[in-house]
ROZADREN-583518 format. One line per field, with one value per residue (C-alpha): residue in one letter; x, y, z; residue number from 0. Coordinates in Angstrom, 1 decimal, decimal comma. Layout:
! ROZADREN-583518
aa = (A_...)
X = (X_...)
Y = (Y_...)
Z = (Z_...)
i = (NUM_...)
This chain:
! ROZADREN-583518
aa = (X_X_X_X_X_X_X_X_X_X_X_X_X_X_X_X_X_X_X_X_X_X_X_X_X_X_X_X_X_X_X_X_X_X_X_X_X_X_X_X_X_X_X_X_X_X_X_X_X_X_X_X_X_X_X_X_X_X_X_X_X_X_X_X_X_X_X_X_X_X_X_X_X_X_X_X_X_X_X_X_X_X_X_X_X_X_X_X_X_X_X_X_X_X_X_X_X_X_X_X_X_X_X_X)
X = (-12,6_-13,2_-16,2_-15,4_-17,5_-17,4_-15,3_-16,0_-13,3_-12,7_-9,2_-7,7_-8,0_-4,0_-3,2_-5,4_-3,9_-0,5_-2,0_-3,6_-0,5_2,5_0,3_-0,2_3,4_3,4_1,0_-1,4_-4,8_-5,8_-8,1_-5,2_-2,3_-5,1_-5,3_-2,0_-1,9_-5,3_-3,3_-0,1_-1,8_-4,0_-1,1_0,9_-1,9_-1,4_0,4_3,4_5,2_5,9_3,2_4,7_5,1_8,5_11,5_11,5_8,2_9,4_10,1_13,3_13,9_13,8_10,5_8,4_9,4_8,6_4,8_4,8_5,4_2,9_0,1_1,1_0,4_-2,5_-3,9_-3,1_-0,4_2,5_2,0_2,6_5,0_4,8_4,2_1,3_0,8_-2,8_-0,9_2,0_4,0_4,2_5,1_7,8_9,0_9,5_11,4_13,7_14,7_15,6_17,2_19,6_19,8_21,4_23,6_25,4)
Y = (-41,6_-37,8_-37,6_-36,5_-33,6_-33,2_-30,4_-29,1_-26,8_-25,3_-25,6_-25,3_-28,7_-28,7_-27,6_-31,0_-33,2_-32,5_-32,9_-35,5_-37,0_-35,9_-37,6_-40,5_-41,1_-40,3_-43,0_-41,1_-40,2_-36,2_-36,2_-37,5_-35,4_-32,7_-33,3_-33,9_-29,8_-28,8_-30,1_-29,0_-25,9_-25,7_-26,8_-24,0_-21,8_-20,8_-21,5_-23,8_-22,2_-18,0_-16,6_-13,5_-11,5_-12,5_-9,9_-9,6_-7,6_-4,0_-2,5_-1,2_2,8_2,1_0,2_2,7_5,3_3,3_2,8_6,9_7,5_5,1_6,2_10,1_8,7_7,2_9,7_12,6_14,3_13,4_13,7_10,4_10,6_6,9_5,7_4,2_1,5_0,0_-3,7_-5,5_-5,4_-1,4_-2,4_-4,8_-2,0_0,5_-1,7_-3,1_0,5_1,1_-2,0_-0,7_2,7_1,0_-1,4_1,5)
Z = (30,2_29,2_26,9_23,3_20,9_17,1_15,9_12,4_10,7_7,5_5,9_2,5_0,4_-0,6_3,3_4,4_2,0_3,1_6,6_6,7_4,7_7,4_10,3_8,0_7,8_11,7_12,4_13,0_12,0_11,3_14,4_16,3_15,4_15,8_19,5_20,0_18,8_21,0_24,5_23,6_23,0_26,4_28,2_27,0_27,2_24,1_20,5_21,2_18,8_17,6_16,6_14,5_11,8_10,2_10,4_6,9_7,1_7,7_4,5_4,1_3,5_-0,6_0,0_1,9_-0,4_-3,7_-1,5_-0,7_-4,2_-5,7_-2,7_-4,0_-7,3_-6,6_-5,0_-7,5_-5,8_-8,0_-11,9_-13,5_-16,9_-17,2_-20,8_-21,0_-23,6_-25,4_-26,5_-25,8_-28,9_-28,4_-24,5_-25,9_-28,0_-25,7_-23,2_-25,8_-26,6_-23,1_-23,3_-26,5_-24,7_-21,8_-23,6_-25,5)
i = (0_1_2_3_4_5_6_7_8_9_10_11_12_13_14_15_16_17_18_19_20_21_22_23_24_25_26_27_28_29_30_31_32_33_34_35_36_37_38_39_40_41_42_43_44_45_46_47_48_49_50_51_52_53_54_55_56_57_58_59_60_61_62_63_64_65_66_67_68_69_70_71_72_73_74_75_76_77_78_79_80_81_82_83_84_85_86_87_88_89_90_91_92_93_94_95_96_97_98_99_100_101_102_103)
């Protein structure tokens, strides 16, 4: 029989609940289902799943330039003629004149 060692981890409190809760409903404990991961893991030397950055992640052309834009502004190099606005009343104001001015 192999000899066992504690393994202390750190993981979000909602992420263990639901855990703790799937391998419940398994019949197994945390520990348990946790193992079952660790060899599955050392046997595929590796994750036994993707481990990637979903397709979804490159910005489209529209995206990057909305970030160039706000970087330029950000950074000084593109004036900004945004309104600026000290409450939200004036804020609510301004948008549901737009609003009017688009309905027309």
């Amino acid at each position: 029989m192999a000899t066992t060692t504690a393994f202390t981890m750190r993981m979000d409190s909602d992420l263990k609940r639901q855990f703790d809760a799937i391998a419940n409903a398994l019949g197994l404990s945390a520990t348990a289902a946790f193992n079952v991961m660790a060899k599955k893991f050392v046997e595929d030397r590796g994750f036994p799943f993707s481990v990637r950055l979903p397709e979804s992640y490159d910005p489209n052309q529209t995206t990057i330039e909305a970030m160039q834009y706000a970087q330029e502004r950000a950074n000084g190099k593109t004036s900004d003629d945004s309104p600026t606005f000290t409450n939200a009343a004036d804020t609510m104001a301004y948008l549901n004149q737009k609003a009017d001015h688009v309905s027309d």
